[in-house]
Each structure stands twice: as C-alpha cells, then as structure tokens.
Backbone as CSV, one residue per row, in Angstrom:
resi,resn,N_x,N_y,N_z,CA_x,CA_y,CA_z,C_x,C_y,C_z
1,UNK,-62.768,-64.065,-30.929,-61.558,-63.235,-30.982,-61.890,-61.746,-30.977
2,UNK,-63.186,-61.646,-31.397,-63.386,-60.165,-31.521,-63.345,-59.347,-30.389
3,UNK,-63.857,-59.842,-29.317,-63.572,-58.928,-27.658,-62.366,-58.783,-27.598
4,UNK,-61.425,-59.713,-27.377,-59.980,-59.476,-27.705,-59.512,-58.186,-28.036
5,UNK,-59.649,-58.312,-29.784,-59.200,-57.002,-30.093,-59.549,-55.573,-29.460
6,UNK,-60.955,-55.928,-29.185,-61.732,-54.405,-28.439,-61.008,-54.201,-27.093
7,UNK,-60.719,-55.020,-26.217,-60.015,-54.947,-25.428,-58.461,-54.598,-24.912
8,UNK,-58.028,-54.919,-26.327,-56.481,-54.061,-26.205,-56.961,-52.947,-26.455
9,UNK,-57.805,-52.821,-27.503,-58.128,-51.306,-28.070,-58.070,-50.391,-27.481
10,UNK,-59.521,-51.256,-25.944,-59.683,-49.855,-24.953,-58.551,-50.047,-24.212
11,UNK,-57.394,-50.829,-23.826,-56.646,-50.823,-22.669,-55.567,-49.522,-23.199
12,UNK,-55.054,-49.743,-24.447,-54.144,-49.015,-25.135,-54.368,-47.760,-25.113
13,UNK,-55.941,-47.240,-25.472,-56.133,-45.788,-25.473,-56.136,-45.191,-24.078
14,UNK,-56.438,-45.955,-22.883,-56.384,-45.756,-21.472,-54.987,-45.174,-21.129
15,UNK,-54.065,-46.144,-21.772,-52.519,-45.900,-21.609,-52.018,-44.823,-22.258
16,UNK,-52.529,-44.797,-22.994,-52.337,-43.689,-24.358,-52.450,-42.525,-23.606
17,UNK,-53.829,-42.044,-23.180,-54.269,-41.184,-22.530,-53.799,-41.070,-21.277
18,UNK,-53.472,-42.101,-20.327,-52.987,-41.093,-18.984,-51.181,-41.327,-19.079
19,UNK,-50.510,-41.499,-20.242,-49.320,-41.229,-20.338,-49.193,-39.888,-21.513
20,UNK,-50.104,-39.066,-21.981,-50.290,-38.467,-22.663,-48.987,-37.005,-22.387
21,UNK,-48.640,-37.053,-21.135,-48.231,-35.570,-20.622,-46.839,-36.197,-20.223
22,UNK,-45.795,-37.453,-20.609,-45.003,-38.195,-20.395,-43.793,-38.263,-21.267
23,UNK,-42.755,-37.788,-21.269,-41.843,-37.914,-22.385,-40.655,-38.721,-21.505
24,UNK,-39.985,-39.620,-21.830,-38.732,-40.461,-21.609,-37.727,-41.008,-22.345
25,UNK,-36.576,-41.266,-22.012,-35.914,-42.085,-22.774,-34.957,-42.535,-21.534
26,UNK,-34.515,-43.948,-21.911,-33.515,-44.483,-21.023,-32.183,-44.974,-21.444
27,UNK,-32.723,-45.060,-23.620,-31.154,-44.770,-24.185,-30.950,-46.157,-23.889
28,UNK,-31.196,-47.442,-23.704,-31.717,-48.803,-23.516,-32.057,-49.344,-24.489
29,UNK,-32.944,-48.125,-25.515,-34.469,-48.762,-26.076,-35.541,-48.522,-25.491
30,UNK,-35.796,-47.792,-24.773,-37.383,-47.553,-24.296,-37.034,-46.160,-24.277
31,UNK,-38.315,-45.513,-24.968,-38.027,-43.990,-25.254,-39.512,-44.080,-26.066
32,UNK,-39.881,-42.738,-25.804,-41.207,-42.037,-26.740,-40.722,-40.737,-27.449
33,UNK,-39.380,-40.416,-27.322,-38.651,-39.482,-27.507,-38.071,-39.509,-29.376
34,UNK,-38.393,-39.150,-30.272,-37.578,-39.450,-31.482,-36.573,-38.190,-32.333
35,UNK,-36.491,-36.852,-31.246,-36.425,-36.385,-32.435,-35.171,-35.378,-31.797
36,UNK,-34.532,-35.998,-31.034,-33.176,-35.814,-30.411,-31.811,-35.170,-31.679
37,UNK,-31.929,-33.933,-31.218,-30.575,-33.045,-32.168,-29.891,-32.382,-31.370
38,UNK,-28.326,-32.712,-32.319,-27.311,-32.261,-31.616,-26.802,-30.506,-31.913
39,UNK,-27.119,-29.587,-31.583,-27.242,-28.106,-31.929,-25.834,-27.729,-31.661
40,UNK,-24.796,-27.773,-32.505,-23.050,-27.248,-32.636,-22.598,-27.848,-31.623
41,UNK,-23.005,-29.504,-31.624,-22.711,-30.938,-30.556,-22.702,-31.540,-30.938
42,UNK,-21.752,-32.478,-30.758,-21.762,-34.233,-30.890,-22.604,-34.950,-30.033
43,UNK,-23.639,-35.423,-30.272,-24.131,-36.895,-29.508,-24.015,-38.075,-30.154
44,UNK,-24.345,-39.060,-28.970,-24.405,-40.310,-29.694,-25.425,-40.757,-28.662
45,UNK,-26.440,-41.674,-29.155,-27.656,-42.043,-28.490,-27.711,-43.281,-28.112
46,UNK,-27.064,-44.028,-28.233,-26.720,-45.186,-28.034,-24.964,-45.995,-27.494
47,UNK,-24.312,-45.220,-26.423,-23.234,-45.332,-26.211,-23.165,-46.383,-24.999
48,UNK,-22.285,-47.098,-25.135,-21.714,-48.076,-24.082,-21.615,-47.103,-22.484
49,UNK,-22.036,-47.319,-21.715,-22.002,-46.807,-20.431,-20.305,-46.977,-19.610
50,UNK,-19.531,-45.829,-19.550,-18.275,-45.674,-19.795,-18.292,-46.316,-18.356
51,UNK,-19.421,-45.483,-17.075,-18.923,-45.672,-15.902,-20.248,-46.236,-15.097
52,UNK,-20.108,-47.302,-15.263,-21.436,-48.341,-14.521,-21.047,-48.251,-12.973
53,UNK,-21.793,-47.123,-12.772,-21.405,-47.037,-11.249,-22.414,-46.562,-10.509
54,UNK,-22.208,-46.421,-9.143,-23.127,-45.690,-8.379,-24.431,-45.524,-8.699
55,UNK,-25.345,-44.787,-8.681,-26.762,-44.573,-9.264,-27.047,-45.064,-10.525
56,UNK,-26.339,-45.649,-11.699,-26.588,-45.678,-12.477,-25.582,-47.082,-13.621
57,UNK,-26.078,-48.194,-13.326,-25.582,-49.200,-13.842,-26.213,-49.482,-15.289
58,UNK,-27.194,-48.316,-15.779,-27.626,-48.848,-17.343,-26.331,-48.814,-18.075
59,UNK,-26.727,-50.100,-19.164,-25.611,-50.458,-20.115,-25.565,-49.441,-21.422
60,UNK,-25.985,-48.648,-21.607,-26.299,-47.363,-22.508,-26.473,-46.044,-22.102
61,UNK,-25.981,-44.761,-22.514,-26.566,-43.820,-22.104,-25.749,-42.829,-23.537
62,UNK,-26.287,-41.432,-23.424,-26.433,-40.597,-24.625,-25.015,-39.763,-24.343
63,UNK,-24.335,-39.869,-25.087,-22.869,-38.915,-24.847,-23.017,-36.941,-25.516
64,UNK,-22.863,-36.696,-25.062,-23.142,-35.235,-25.151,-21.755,-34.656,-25.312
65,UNK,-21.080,-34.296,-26.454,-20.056,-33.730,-26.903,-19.527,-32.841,-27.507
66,UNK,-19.305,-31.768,-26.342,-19.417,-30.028,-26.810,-17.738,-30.102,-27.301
67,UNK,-17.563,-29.806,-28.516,-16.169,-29.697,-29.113,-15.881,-28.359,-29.506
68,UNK,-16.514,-27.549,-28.836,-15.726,-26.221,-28.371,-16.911,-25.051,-29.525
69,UNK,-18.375,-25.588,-29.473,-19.618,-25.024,-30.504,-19.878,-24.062,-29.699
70,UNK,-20.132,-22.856,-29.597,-20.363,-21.442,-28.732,-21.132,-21.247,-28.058
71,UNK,-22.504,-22.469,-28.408,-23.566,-22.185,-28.072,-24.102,-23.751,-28.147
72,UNK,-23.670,-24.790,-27.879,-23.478,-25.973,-27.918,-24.909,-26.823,-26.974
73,UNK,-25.839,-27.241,-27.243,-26.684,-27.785,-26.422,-27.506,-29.119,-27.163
74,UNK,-28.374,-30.294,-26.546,-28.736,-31.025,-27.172,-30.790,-30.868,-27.319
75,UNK,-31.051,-31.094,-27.955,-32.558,-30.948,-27.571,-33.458,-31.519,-28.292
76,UNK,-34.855,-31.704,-27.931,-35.530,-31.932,-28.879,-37.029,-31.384,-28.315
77,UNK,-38.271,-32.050,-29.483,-39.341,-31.404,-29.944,-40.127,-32.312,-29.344
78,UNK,-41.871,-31.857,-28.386,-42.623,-32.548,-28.100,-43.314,-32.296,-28.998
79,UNK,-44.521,-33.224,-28.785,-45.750,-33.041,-29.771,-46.673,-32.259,-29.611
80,UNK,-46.766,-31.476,-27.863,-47.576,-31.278,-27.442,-47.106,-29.976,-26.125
81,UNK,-47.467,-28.953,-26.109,-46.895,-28.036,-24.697,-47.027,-28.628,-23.708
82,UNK,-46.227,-28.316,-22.831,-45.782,-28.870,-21.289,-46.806,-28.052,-20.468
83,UNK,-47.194,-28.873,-19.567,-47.969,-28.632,-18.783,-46.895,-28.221,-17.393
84,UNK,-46.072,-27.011,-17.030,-45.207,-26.663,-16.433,-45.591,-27.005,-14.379
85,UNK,-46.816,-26.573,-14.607,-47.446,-25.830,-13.157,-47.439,-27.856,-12.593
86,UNK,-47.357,-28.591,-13.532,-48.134,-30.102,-12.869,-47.066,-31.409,-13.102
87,UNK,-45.687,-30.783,-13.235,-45.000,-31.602,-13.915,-43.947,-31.202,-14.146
88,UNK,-42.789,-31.908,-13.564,-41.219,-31.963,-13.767,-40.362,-32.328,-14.730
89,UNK,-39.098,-32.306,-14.967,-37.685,-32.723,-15.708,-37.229,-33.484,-14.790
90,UNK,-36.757,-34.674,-14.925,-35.008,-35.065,-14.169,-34.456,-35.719,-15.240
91,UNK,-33.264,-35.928,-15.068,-32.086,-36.477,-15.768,-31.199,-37.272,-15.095
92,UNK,-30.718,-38.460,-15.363,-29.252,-38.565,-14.756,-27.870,-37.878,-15.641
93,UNK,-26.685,-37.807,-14.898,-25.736,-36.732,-15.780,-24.241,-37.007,-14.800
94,UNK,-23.304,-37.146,-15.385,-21.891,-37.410,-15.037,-20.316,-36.686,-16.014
95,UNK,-20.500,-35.970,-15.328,-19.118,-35.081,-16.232,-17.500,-35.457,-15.643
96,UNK,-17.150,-36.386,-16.777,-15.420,-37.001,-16.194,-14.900,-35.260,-16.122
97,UNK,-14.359,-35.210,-15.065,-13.284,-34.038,-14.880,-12.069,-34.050,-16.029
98,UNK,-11.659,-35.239,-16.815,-10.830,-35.246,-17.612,-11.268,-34.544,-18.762
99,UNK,-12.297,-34.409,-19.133,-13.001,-33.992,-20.304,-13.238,-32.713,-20.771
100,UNK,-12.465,-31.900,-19.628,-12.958,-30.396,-19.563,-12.042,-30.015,-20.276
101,UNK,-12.068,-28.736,-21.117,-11.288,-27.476,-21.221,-12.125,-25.782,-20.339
102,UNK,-10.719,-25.297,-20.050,-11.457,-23.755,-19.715,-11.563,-23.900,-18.557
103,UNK,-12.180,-22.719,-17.626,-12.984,-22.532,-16.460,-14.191,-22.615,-16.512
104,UNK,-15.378,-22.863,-17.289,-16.529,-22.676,-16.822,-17.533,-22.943,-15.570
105,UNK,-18.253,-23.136,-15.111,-19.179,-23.288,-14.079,-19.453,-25.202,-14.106
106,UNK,-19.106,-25.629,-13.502,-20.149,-26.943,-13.626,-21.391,-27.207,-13.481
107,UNK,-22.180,-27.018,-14.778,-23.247,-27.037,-14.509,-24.385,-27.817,-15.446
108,UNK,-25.606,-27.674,-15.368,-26.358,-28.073,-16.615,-27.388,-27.240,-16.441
109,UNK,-28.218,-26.621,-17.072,-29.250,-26.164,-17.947,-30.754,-26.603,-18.640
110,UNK,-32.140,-26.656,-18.178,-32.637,-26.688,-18.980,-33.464,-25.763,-19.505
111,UNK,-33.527,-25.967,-20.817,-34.360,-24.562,-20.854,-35.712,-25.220,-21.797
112,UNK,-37.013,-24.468,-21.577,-37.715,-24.672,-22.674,-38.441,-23.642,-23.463
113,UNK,-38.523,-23.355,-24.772,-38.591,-23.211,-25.456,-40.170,-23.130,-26.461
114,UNK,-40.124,-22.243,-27.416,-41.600,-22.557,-28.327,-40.955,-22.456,-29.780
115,UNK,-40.450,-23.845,-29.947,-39.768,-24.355,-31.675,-40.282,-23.649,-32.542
116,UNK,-41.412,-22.963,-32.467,-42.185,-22.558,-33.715,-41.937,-20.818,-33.864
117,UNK,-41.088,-20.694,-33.325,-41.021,-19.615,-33.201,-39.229,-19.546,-34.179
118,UNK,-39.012,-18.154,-34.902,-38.062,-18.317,-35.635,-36.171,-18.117,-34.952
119,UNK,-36.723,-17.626,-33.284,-35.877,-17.099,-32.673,-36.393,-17.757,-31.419
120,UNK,-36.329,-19.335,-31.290,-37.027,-19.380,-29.917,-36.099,-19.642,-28.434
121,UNK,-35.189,-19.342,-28.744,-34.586,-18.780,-27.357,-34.727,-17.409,-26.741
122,UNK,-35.469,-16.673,-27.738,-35.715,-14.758,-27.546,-36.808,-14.974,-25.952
123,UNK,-37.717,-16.120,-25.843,-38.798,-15.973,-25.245,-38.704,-17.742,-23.947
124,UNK,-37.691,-18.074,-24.218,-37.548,-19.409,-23.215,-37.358,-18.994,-22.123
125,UNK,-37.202,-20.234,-20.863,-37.556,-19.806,-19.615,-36.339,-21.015,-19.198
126,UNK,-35.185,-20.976,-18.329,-34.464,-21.972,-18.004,-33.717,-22.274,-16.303
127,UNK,-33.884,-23.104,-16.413,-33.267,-23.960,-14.428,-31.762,-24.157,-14.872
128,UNK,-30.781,-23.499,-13.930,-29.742,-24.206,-13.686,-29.290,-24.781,-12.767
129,UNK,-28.698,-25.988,-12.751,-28.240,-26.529,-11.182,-26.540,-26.933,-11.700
130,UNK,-26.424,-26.482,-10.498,-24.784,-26.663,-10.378,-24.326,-28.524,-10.156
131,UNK,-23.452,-28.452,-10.738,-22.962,-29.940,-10.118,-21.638,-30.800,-9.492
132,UNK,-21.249,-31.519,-9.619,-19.776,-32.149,-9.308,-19.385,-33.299,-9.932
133,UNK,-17.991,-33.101,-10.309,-17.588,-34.181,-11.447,-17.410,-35.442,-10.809
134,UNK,-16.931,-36.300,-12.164,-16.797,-37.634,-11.555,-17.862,-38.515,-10.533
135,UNK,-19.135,-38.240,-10.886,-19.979,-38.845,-10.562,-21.318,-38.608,-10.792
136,UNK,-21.981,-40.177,-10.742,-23.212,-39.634,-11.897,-24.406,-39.008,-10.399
137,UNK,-25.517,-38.283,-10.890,-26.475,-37.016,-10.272,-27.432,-37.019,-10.944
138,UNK,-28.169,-37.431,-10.271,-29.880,-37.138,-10.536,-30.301,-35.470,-10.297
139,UNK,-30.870,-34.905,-11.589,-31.287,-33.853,-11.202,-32.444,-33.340,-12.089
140,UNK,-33.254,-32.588,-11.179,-34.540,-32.031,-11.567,-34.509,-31.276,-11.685
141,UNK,-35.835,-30.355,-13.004,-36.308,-29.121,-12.905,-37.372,-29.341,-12.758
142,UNK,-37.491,-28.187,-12.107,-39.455,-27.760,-11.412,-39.361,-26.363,-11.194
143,UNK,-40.370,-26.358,-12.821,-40.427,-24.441,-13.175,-41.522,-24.036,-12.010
144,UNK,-42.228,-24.616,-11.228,-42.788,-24.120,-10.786,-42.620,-23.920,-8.901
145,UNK,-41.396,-24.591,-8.950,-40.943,-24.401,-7.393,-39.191,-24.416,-7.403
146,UNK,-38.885,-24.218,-8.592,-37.620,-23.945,-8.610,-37.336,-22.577,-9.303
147,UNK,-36.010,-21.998,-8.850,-35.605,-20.270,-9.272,-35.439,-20.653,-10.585
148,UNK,-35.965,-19.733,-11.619,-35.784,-19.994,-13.009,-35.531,-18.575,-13.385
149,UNK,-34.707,-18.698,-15.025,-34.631,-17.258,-15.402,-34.958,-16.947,-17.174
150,UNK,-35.731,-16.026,-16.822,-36.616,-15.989,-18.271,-35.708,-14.762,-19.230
151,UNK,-34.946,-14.968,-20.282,-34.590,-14.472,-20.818,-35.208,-13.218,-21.032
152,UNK,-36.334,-12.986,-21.625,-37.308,-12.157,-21.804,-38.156,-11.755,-20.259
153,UNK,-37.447,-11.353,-19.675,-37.864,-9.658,-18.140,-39.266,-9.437,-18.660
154,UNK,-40.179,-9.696,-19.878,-41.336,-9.422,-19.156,-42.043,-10.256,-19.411
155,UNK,-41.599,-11.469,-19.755,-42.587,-13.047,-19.870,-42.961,-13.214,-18.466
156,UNK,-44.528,-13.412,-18.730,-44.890,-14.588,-17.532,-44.643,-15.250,-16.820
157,UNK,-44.284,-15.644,-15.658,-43.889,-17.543,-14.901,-44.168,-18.289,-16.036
158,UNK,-43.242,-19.266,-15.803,-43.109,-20.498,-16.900,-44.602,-21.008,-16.967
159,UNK,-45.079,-21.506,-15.324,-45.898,-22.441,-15.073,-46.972,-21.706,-15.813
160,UNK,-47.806,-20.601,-16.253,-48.641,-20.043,-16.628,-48.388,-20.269,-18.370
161,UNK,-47.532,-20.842,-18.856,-47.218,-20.712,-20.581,-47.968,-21.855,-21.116
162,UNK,-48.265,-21.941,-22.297,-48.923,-22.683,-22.837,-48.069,-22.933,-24.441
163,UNK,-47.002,-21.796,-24.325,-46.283,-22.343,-25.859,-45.150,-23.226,-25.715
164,UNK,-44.667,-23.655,-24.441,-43.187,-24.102,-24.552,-43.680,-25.776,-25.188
165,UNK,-42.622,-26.174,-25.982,-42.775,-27.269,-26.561,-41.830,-28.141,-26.984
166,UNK,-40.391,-27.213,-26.628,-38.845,-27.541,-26.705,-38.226,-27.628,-25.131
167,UNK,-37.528,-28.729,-25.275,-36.777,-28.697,-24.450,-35.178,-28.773,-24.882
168,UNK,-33.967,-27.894,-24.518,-32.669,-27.589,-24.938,-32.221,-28.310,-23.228
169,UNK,-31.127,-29.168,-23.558,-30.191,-29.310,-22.469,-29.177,-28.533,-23.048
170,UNK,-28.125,-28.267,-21.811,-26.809,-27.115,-22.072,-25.892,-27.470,-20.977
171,UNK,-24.786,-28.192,-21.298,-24.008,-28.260,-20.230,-22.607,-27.214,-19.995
172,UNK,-22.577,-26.944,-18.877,-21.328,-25.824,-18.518,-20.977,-24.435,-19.391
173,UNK,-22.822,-24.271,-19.732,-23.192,-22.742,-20.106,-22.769,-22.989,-21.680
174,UNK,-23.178,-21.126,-22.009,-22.793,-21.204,-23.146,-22.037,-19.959,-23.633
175,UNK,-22.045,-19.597,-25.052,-20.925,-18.292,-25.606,-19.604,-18.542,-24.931
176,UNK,-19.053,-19.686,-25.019,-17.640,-20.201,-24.860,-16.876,-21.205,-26.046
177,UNK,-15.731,-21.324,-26.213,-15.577,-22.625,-26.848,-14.781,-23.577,-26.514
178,UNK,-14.761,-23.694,-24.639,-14.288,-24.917,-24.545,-15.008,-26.397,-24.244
179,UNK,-14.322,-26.909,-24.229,-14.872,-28.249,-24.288,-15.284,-28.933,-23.378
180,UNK,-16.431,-30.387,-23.264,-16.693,-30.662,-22.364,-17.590,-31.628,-23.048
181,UNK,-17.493,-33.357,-22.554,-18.087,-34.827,-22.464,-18.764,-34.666,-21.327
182,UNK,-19.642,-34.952,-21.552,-20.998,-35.292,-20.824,-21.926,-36.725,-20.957
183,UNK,-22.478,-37.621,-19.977,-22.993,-38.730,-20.325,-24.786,-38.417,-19.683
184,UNK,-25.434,-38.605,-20.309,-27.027,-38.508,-19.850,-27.834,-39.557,-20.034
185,UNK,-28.620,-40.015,-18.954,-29.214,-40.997,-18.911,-30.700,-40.988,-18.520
186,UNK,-31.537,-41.832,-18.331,-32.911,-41.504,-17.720,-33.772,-40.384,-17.785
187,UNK,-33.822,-39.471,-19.259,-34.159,-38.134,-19.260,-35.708,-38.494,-19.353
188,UNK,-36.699,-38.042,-18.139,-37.958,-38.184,-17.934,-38.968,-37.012,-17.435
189,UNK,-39.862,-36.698,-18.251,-40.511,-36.013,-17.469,-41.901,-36.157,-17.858
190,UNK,-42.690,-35.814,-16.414,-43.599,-36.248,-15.705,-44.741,-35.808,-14.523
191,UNK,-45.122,-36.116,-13.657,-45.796,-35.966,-12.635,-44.953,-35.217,-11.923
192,UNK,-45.083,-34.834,-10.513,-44.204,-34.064,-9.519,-43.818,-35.637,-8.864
193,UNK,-45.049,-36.310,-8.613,-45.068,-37.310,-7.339,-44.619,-38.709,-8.737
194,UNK,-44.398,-38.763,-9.605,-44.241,-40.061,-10.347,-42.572,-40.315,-10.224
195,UNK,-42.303,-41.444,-9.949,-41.078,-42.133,-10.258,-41.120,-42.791,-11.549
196,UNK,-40.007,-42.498,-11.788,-39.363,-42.974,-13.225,-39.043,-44.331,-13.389
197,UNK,-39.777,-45.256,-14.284,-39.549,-46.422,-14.315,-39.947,-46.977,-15.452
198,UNK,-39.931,-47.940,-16.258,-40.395,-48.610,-17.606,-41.879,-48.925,-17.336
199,UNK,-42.460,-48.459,-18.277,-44.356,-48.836,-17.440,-44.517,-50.264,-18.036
200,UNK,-45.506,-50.391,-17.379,-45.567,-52.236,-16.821,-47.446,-51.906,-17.293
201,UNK,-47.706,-52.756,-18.162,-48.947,-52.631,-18.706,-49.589,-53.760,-17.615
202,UNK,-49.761,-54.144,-17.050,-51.025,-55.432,-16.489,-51.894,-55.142,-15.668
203,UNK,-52.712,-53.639,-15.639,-53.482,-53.515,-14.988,-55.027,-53.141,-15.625
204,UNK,-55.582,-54.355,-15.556,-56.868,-54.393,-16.397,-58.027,-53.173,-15.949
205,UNK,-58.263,-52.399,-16.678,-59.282,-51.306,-16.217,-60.669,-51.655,-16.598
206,UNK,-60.512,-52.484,-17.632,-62.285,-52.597,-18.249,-62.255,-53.886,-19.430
207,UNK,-63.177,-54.825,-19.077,-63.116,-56.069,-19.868,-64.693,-56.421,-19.939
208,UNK,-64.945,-57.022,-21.549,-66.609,-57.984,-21.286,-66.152,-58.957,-22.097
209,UNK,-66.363,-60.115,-21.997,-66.437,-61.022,-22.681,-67.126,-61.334,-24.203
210,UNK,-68.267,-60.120,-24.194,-69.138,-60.382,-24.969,-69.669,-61.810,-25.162
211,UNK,-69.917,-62.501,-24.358,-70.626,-64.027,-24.489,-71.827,-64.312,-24.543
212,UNK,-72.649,-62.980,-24.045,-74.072,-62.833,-24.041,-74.594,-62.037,-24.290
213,UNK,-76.252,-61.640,-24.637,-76.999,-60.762,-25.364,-76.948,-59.334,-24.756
214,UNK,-76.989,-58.620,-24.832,-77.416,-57.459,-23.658,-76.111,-56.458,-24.089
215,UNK,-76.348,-55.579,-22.920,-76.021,-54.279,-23.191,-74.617,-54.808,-22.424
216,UNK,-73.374,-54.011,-22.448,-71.980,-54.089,-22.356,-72.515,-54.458,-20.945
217,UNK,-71.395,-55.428,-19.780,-71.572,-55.598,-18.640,-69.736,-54.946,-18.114
C-alpha cells in the first residue's frame, strides 16, 4: 500500500503546482475560490439559475444585488498575485432589463487591486466591457491586450505589477444609487490559451511500483 500513497502524493503536488496560477468557481460546487464578499451588495452564492438558457444551462449561479450601495461591487482575495502579462479573467453574466433602476451604462468592470493596502482602490488597474440585457455573455479581461484604466496616471501597465491580489467585480459603474440584479457564473481565471472546464485528474505523470530493489525506476 505504501507506493500508493506516494503516488497520489506526487500526482497531487503535480496538480497542485501547475494549477497554482488558477482561480474558479462555477457556483455548482467546484470552486478554489472561498472568500467571496458582498461590498454595499447583496449576493447569494448558491442561487437557482433563473434563466437556463443559451450559453449557460448551469443549475446555480451567484446573484449579484446592487440595492442602490454607491459604490456597490462583489469581490474577493487570492492567495497569491496575478500573474497579469500570462493570464486572463472571463465570466459568464446576464442582466434582466427588468431589474434596472436609473440610466447607467450597461456594463461590468473588473478591477484588481492590492487588499493589503488600506485604500486599495487608490492604486488598482480596471477593464470595462459594455454589454446587452436579457442575455447571458461570456466576457474577458486581458490586462495585457485589452484598454485598461489605472486610476493612479502614474502606475505602471498592469501586466508589469506584482501587488494586485484582489479582484472587485462592479456592475453598471459606480457613485450611483440605482439599482441593478445581476447573475454570474463560470468566474475563471487562467491561461490566455486554457478553456474553462472542471479538471479531470487521470493523467498519470510518474508511477513505480516499488516491487524491487534498486534505485526509483
């Protein structure tokens, strides 16, 4: 039994290690994500999927519920800085047109952030993409080939940072107080070239039996 154990050991740290730069959630139950807050918002992380449609038939997804907070966004904390220059955001995202108050922009927001900081929106860097209601939209950020805008005029390119470690979603802007339901799903980020999918462990990288004398085979 003892190879056994050595053998998940090394398979696990393999996995460990080249998912190391990987954050997801699908709001399903599969998520590496724990530390999801709602900042002058309602969420719920576990909601019945209102509109199983089009792109997006998961039976769960995260409700995002700006009830008119000024500055209203959802976010949370990695363990580790983003590697910007090698690696994307996408989301899925669906805003019922019924849900609105106001004029604002249809849009979403991401921005990231260095949590450790006591004011860390003074120094974040953020993508907006415009969108359209009543249907769900896959959408990406890529600080490093997409127009971004750095609060702080004399920060660096994103892709060159080494403190961001927050990521803030923000839907249909902010310093307003109207309202606006939002549903988010598949929030992944990753590779440029990786598709988003539940990882599937069965690919053996390194095994010995240990059955015989000698040095590891």
């Amino acid at each position: 039994m003892k190879h056994r154990y050595i053998l998940f050991f090394l398979l696990s740290f393999f996995v460990i290690c080249s998912n190391s730069q990987i954050h997801f959630d699908d709001f399903d139950g599969n998520s590496n994500i724990t530390t999801w807050f709602g900042d002058d918002c309602n969420i719920n992380l576990n909601l019945a999927n209102p509109y199983q449609q089009g792109i997006n038939a998961s039976s769960t997804v995260m409700q995002y519920h700006d009830v008119g907070g000024q500055y209203a966004n959802v976010r949370f904390d990695a363990g580790s800085s983003f590697a910007l220059a090698e690696n994307i955001f996408k989301l899925k995202i669906y805003i019922p047109s019924g849900s609105l108050t106001g004029n604002q922009p249809i849009q979403v927001s991401l921005k990231v952030q260095d949590g450790s900081l006591s004011f860390p929106w003074m120094t974040q860097s953020e993508i907006i993409k415009t969108l359209q209601l009543d249907q769900w939209q896959e959408v990406s950020f890529d600080f490093e080939n997409d127009g971004y805008i750095n609060l702080d005029g004399s920060s660096p390119p994103p892709v060159t940072r080494t403190d961001f470690n927050r990521v803030v979603i923000q839907v249909n802007g902010e310093g307003n107080s109207d309202n606006v339901i939002a549903y988010i799903d598949d929030f992944w980020y990753g590779e440029n070239t990786t598709v988003y999918e539940d990882p599937v462990y069965d690919n053996l990288v390194w095994s010995d039996e240990f059955n015989v004398d000698g040095p590891l085979d």
